[in-house]
FITOR-755728 format. One record per residue (C-alpha): residue in one letter; y, x, z. Coordinates in steps of 0.05 Angstrom, whole numbers, plus 5000, padded with zeros to 4 digits. Layout:
// residues N
AYXZ/...
//
This chain:
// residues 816
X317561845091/X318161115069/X320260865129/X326661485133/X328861325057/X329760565076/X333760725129/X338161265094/X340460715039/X343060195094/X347860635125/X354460625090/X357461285056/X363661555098/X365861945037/X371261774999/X374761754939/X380062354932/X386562064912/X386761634852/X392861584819/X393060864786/X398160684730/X399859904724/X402659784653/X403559084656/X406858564703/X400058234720/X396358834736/X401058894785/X401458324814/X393958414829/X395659084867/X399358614916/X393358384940/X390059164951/X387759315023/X390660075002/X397660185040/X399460664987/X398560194940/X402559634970/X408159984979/X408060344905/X406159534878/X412359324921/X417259774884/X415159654825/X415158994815/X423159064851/X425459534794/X421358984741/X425058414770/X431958754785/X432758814703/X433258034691/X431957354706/X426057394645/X422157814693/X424057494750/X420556764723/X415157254696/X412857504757/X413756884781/X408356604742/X404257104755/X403856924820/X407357484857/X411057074904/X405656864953/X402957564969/X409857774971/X411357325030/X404857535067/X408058285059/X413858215090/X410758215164/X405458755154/X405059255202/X406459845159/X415059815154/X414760235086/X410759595059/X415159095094/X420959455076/X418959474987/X416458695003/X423458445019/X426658824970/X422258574913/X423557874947/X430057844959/X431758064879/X427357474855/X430957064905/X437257084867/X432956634810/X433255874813/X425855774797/X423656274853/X428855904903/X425555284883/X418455614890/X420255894955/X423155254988/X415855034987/X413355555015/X415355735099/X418256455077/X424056285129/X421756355195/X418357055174/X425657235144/X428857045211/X423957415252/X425858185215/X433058055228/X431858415289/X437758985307/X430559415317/X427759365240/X430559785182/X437859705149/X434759555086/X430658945113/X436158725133/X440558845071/X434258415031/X432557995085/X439857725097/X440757765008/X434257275018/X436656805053/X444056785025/X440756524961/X436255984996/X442155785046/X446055494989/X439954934995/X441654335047/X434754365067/X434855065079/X439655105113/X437254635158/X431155025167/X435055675181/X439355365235/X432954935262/X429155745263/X434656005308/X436856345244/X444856435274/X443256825330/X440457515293/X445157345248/X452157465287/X450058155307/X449658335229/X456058185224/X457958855258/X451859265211/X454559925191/X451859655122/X457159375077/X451558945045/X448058675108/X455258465134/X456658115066/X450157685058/X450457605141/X456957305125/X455056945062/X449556635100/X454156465157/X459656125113/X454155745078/X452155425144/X458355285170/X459954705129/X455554325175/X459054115240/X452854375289/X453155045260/X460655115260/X460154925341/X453655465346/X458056105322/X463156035366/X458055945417/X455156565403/X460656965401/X462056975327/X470256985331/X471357735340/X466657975294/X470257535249/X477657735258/X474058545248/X470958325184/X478258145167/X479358975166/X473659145118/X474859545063/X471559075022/X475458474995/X470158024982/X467958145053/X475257935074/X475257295033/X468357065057/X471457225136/X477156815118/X473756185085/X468856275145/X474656185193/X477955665160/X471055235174/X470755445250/X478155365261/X477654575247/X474754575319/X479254565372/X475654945427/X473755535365/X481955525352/X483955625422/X478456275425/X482156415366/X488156365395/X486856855460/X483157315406/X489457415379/X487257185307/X494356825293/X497657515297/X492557905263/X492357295204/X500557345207/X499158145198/X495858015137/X500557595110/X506257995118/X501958585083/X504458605018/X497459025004/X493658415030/X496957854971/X489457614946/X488257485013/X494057125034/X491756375002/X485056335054/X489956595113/X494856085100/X489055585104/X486755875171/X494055915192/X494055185179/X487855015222/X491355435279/X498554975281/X494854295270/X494154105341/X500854065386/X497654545443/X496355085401/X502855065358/X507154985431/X502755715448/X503556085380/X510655775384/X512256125449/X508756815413/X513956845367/X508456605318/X512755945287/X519156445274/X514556915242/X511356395186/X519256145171/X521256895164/X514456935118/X516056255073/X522656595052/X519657215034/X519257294952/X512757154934/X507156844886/X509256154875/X501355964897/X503056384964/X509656044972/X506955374961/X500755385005/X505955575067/X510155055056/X503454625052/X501754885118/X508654675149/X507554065115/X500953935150/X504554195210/X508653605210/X504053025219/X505453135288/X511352775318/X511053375379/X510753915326/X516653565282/X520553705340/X519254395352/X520054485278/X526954155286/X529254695337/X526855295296/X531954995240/X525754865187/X530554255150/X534954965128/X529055285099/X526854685060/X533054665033/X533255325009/X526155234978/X528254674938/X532555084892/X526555454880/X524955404799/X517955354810/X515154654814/X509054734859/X513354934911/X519154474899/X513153904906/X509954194966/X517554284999/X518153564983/X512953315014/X514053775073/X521253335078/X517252685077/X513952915139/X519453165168/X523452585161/X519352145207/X525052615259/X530952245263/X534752885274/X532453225217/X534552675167/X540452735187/X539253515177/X537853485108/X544453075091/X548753545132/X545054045091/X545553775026/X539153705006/X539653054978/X542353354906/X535553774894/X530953214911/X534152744870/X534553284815/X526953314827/X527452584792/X528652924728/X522653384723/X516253314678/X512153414733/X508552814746/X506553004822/X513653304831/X516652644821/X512452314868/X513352824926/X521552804914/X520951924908/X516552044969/X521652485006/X527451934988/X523451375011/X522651605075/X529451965089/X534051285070/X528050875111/X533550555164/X539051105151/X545750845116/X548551465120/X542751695070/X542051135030/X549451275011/X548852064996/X542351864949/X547751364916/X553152024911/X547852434885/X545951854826/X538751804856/X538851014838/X539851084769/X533551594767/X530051094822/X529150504768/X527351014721/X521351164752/X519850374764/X516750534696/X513251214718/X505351144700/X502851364777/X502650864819/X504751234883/X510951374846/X513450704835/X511650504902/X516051054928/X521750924879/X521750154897/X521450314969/X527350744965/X531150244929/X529449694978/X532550145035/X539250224988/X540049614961/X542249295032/X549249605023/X552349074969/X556649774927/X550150014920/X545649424903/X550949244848/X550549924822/X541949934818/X541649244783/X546849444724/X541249934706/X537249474694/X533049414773/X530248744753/X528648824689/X524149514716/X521449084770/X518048644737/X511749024709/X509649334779/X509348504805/X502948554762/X500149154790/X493449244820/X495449684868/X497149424945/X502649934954/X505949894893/X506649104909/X508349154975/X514249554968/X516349214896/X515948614930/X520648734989/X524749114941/X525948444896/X526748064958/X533348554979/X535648544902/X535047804893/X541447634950/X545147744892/X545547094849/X545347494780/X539347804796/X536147174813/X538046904745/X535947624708/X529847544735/X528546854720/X530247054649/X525847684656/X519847234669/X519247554741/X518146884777/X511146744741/X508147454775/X511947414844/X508246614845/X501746894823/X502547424879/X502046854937/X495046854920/X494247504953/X490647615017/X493848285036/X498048065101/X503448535075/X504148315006/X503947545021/X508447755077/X513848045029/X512047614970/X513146965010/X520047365040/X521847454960/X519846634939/X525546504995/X530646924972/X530546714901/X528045954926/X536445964936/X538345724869/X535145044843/X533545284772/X529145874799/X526245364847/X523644924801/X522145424754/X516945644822/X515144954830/X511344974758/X507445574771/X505045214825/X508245594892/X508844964935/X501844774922/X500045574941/X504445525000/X502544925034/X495845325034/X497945855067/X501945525114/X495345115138/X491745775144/X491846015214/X490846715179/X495946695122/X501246305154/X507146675178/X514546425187/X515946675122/X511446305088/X514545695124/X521445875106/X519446015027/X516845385027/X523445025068/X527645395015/X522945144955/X524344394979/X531644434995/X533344634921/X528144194894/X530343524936/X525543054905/X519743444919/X522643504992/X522742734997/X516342614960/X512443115007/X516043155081/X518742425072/X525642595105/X531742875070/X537043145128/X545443035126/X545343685093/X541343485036/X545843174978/X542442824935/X544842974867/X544142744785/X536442844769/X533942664841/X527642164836/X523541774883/X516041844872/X513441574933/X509541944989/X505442484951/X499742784981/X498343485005/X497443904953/X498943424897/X503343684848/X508843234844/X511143194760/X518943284736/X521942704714/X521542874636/X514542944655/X513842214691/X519541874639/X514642064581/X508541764603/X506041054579/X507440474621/X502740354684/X501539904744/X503940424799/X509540334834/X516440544792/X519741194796/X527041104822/X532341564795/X538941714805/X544041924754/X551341794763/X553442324699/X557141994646/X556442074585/X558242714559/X554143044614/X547342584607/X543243094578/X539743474641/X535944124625/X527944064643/X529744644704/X534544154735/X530443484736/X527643454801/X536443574831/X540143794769/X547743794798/X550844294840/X552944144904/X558744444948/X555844305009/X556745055059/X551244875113/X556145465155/X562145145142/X561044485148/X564244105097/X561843575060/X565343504980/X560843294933/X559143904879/X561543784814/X558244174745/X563144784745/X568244834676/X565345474665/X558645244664/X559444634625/X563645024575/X556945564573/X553244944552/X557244704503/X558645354470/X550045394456/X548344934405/X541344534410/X536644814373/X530444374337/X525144694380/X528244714442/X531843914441/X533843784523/X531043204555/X536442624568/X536442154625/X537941444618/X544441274631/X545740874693/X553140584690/X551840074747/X551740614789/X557340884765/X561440404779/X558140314852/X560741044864/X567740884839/X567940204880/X565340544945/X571141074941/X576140584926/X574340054987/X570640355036/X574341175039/X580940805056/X577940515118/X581540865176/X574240735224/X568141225217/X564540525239/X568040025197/X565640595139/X559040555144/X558439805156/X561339695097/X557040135054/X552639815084/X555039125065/X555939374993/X549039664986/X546439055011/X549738604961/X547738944902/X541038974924/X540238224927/X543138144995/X540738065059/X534037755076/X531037455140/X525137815170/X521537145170/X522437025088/X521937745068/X514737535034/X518337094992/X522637614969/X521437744894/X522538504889/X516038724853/X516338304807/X523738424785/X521639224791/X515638924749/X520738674701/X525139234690/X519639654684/X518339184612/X524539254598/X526439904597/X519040154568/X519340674625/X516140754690/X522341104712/X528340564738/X535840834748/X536840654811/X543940304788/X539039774756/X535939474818/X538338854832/X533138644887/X531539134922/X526239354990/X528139815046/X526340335007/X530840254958/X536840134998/X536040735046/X536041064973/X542740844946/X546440855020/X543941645015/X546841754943/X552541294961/X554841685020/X553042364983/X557242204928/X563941994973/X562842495024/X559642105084/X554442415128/X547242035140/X539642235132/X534341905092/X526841745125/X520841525094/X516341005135/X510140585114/X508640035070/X515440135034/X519940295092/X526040775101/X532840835128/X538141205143/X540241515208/X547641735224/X550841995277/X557441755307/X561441815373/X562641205405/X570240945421/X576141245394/X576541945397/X585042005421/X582141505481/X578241715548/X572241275532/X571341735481/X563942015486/X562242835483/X555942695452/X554642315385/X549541705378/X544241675326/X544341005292/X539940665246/X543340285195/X540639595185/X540839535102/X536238815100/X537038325149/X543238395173/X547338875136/X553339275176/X549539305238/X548739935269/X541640045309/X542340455368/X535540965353/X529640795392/X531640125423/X527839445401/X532139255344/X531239905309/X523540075318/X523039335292/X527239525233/X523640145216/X516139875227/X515339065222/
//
């Protein structure tokens, strides 16, 4: 008996419970059902917690805390389908919560998602499965995962679900994805393009926008447009656009559209459709503004292409711009504008849009409020008058200049650039360039010189450079202060704006005060910079810095050490000696006002008499005119102009603002007047300058043999006059012993001043002469030569005698 009652009570009871019904009040009793061995009460545990989590995000984080999350994602691959099936839809509701998706990404839920995708499990796993992973694949990380899972493949064949809501979170999914390039490439791979274009019939809308934001992803790669393309999507896209049902969807088509005519091949195909005549019949359809504007976009994107311009061209697009621009609403006026930028790189169709008359509606664009609408139109008129008189001239008909300098003021950057570009292009035709600066061109200009931006100076630049051929403007901006910026601007290292900064310094380099003016801010200093940088050097900086020393002669001579036949030396010129690179060289006022000192004197010429003595600080380092046409030839000495000397008369001197005067030098006066009266009679170019030679010479303490030049007392009488005056500046006129230096100096300004032609050189250890060039024998006689000789005219040791260049007697005059 013992023995049979042991072994009854180890054997376990088959019987069971008869059904139980079990009532979970709270969230957390719940929970703990998720974890019952019982089917029944999985799937009744399952559903519950969906309905508790489906009313809020509260119970959603509540559940969450409870813990319900981890036996959830065990549930969704048991075996029993009613259990998977309540275990994704109580997941994918919490899933929508940002402190589940957070939970979750910890967790490696995805790979179980991806593997119930199946076209074999139940529509609503898939409705919860996809709604899942829509809300985890707005994660970069998960949607890494997904695609690195083999997520895509299950997922394209959802896209075709009889299930509105499986297609829709497929799709969301999908779209989310797509923004990376790999997955883009992966569904047309799979086959994901048709699906995509029948999506676009769905009775849904949202479904519709998600297929067309999808597409517009895709379509960005070129083998995905041309499936596409022989999927017929441009049609069915065109379809929708011309379904006046289908306006909410027409913004994401456009985009798509777009995608489609961005590469030449495909726009030649959907050209040769019909497709291209299509869109133009479409852009002239009354619309939404935002419709209207987003196809012009698109044509304007079109565009970029110089192949596509021309197709463009033949399907008359310059007419439909055109008509667009009298459209009232700005958005598309801006995005028709910018479409004529683009189109304008076609030479045909600039010509188009004048023939057109287009040119009144852009420049009326000028006028508007809109900030972005005057930079599209200032856009479009930059590049339609960019090398196109005939353009330039209807922008002048319309008034677009006066507008133009307007927006020289405008507060966006890209707008002033544009407006100063278009004004460059005008300004070459002298009726219009007069026209731009009476409203005030200069004046406008001068604020964008100090601009940060590259464009705005690149194009304000070359646009002051144009302007500044005429000598007003030069003056204006002088006046204006422009000259400080434009210098400061040679500091740049932007090839373009050095490039048409250094272009600019040349132009206004042209008249001496704005020269000198330069000088002061330092631009020949800059310049010989950039002129020794291999990088920065261009032969514009080389010419702005020729042009900066032929109006500003003394620095010329001080620095190169050579003035040529053209270069008249004038009232103000000085002699400083050899200055060296980069050494700024001071004005005269500057020199004439400093104390007494042991260097070597500064020689200066002034032949004005009395009344005209007082030279202006901008005209010390060359402060007379000169006549001289290097064209023409001529050589008359300038004289100060009536007009001019009656300007300076009529301003009184003010206190604060006393001019400088130079010491009067009437020695050298009266050496002009005695060279014109003796040596201009002489009937014999030779006889001339022997004799001004001769009379240099003389004055100069006569001539001197090479053997007793040491004993020659010229320092010390420069020494002298030096005391005398209380200056280290000596009028030239004063000299009575002079070196080589000195008398290559006067025979210049002597010859200037009568109208004789020689040069001036510089040599060591106080050397210089002058060369000339004469023909030898008379020119009515046959031994008359063709070609002129250079001569060196001996000033010192044997005055009169002409050195033939380059033999013995004249390298021993220029170097012993």
């Amino acid at each position: 008996m013992g023995k049979k009652g042991k072994k009854e009570s180890e054997t376990p009871c088959k019987e069971t419970f008869d059904p139980l019904p079990v009532e979970g009040k709270t969230p957390a009793t719940v929970v703990l059902l998720l974890s019952s061995p019982e089917e029944d009460i999985l799937i009744k545990a399952c559903e519950a917690i969906h309905t508790f989590a489906e009313k809020g995000d509260e119970n959603k984080v509540s559940l969450l805390g409870l813990g319900a999350l981890q036996p959830l994602c065990q549930l969704i691959t048991h075996s029993n389908k009613l259990v998977r099936r309540n275990a994704f839809m109580a997941l994918g509701i919490m899933a929508a919560n940002s402190d589940v998706k957070t939970a979750l990404k910890k967790i490696d839920v995805i790979p179980s998602i991806i593997d119930k995708l199946s076209l074999e499990e139940d529509t609503v796993v898939h409705e919860f499965a996809t709604l899942c992973l829509a809300s985890l694949s707005v994660d970069f990380i998960c949607k890494v995962k997904i695609f690195d899972n083999k997520g895509l493949p299950p997922l394209i064949p959802l896209l075709s679900s009889p299930d509105p809501d499986v297609q829709k979170n497929s799709l969301e999914i999908i779209f989310n994805l797509v923004q990376d390039y790999q997955s883009r490439l992966a569904v047309h791979e799979l086959g994901g393009i048709p699906p995509l274009l029948e999506l676009l019939k769905s009775d849904f809308l949202a479904i519709q926008h998600l297929a067309l934001k999808t597409l517009q992803n895709i379509t960005t790669d070129k083998d995905t447009r041309n499936t596409f393309r022989e999927e017929q999507g441009f049609e069915k896209l065109m379809d929708i656009l011309e379904n006046k049902d289908f306006t909410d969807l027409h913004a994401e088509a456009l985009q798509v559209v777009a995608n489609c005519l961005s590469d030449s091949e495909s726009f030649q195909l959907i050209n040769k459709g019909g497709g291209l005549t299509r869109l133009m019949e479409f852009v002239l359809t009354p619309t939404a503004p935002e419709i209207q504007s987003n196809t012009v976009k698109c044509i304007a994107r079109v565009a970029q292409s110089s192949e596509n311009r021309k197709l463009l061209h033949e399907q008359d697009v310059e007419k439909v711009l055109v008509e667009l621009l009298s459209v009232v609403n700005d958005s598309v006026k801006t995005a028709t504008c910018h479409a004529v930028a683009a189109m304008s790189f076609h030479l045909a169709s600039k010509d188009s849009f004048r023939e057109l008359g287009g040119f009144p509606a852009v420049v009326q664009s000028l006028g508007s409020e809109s900030l972005t609408l005057r930079e599209a139109a200032t856009q479009a008129l930059s590049n339609l008058t960019h090398n196109n008189q005939l353009n330039t001239f209807a922008v002048y008909e319309a008034g677009g200049h006066e507008f133009l300098v307007q927006q020289l003021h405008d507060s966006c950057p890209r707008t002033v650039a544009n407006a100063a570009a278009t004004l460059g292009n005008m300004a070459g035709q002298e009726v219009i360039r007069c026209s731009i600066l009476s409203y005030g061109a200069i004046q406008a200009l001068v604020e964008p010189l100090k601009s940060t931006d590259t464009q705005v100076l690149v194009n304000t630049t070359l646009c002051l450079a144009v302007l500044a051929c005429d000598m007003d403007a030069r003056a204006e901006l002088q006046s204006a202060g422009g000259l400080h910026p434009l210098v400061n601007l040679l500091r740049s290292h932007h090839k373009k704006v050095l490039y048409n900064t250094c272009l600019a310094v040349n132009v206004c380099a042209s008249d001496e005060p704005s020269a000198v003016e330069m000088c002061k801010y330092g631009a020949l200093e800059m310049l010989q910079e950039i002129n020794q940088s291999v990088n920065r050097r261009s032969r514009f900086s080389e010419l702005a810095m020729i042009s900066l020393l032929n109006s500003n002669l003394s620095l010329k001579y001080s620095l190169t050490g050579s003035l040529a036949s053209s270069d008249i030396i004038t009232d103000g010129f000085y002699d400083t000696g050899k200055a060296r690179s980069g050494q700024r060289v001071l004005t005269l006022e500057e020199l004439s006002k400093q104390p007494v000192n042991q260097h070597r004197p500064i020689i200066a010429v002034n032949t004005a008499s009395d009344e005209t003595g007082d030279v202006p600080e901008e005209r010390q380092s060359n402060s007379s005119e000169t006549d001289i046409s290097s064209k023409g030839g001529r050589r008359t000495p300038r004289r100060r102009k009536e007009d001019d000397k009656q300007k300076d008369e009529a301003q009184p001197e003010s206190p604060t603002e006393k001019l400088w005067k130079m010491m009067d030098d009437i020695p050298l006066q009266n050496l002009v007047k005695e060279a014109k009266e003796s040596i201009l009679p002489l009937n014999d170019e030779w006889e001339q300058y022997a004799a001004l030679a001769r009379l240099v010479s003389r004055v100069m303490g006569g001539a001197v043999e090479i053997e007793k030049l040491h004993e020659f007392p010229w320092e010390l009488h420069l020494s002298e006059l030096k005391f005398e005056f209380q200056s280290n500046v000596i009028p030239i006129g004063m000299i009575g012993k002079g070196i080589y230096c000195h008398r290559a100096l006067l025979f210049k300004c002597l010859a200037d001043c009568i109208g004789m032609s020689c040069s001036l050189v510089r040599g060591d250890y106080n050397r210089a002469w002058n060369e000339i060039l004469l023909f030898k024998g008379n020119p009515s006689s046959n031994e008359h030569s063709s070609q002129p000789c250079r001569l060196i005219v001996d000033l010192m040791h044997q005055p009169g005698n002409l050195l033939k260049a380059k033999t013995a007697a004249a390298v021993q005059y220029q170097t012993i």
